[in-house]
N, C-alpha and C positions, 0 to 999 in steps of 0.2 A: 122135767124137774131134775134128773140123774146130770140129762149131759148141761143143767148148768152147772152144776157142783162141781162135775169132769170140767168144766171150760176157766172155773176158779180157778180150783187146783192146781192146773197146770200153769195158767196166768199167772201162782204162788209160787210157784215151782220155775218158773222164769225170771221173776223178780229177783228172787234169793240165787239162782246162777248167774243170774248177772255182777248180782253185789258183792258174793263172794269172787268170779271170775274177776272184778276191778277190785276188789282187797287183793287177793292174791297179784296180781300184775303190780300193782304199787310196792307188792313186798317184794317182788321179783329186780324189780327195775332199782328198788332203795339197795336190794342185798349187792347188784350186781356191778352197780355205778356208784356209790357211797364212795366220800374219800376212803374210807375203811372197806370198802365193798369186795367184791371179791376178784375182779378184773385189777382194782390196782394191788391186792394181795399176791397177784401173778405177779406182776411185773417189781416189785419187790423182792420179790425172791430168787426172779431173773436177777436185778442187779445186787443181790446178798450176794449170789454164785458166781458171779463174775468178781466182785470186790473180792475175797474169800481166795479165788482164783489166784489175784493179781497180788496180794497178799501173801500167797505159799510162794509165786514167783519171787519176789522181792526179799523175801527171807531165805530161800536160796544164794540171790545175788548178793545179798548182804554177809551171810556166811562166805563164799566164795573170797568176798571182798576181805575178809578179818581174815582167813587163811595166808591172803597175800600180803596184809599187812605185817601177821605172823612171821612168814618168812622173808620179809625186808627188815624187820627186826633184828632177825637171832644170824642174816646168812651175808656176808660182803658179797660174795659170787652173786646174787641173787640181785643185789643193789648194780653191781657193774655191767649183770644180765642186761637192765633193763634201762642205764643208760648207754648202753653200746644201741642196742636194737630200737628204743625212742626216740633217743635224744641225738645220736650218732657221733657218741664220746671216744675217743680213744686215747691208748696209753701213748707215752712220749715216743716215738720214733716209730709208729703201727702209720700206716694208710689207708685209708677208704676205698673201700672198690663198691663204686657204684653199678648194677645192673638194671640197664631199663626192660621193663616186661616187652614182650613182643605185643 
């Protein structure tokens, strides 16, 4: 009589490991793959830290940029600078001397 009650029990005690063991895997696989889940929470936060990144670049370059605007602004020298060396402007009676890189 004991070992059917023992052969219940555990037959109870399998069913309920089972049904919790496939609740929990369902909760596991919903937390892990969900569009909200937590594998795409990674990879979100990867590309926060790269946008974020390219972002502090960009406001650097754009600082940089308004410096240079600044000083085309306020400096003639600064304007002649940069068409002598871009545009290869010169004054009335100057010459060019071309050098080819080796």
């Amino acid at each position: 009589m004991k070992i059917s009650k023992l052969e219940k029990f555990f037959k109870k005690i399998k069913k309920k490991n089972a049904i919790i063991l496939l609740i929990l895997s369902i909760a596991l696989v919903y937390i892990l793959f969900d569009s909200r889940g937590l594998i795409q929470r990674i990879r979100l936060m990867s590309e926060k830290a790269s946008l974020e990144s390219k972002i502090e670049e960009l406001q650097k370059e754009n600082a940089s940029m308004q410096a240079e605007i600044q000083k085309l602004q306020t400096s003639d020298k600064e304007i002649e600078r940069i068409a002598r060396e871009k545009y290869f402007m010169h004054r009335n009676g100057e010459k060019i001397i071309k050098i080819k890189p080796k």
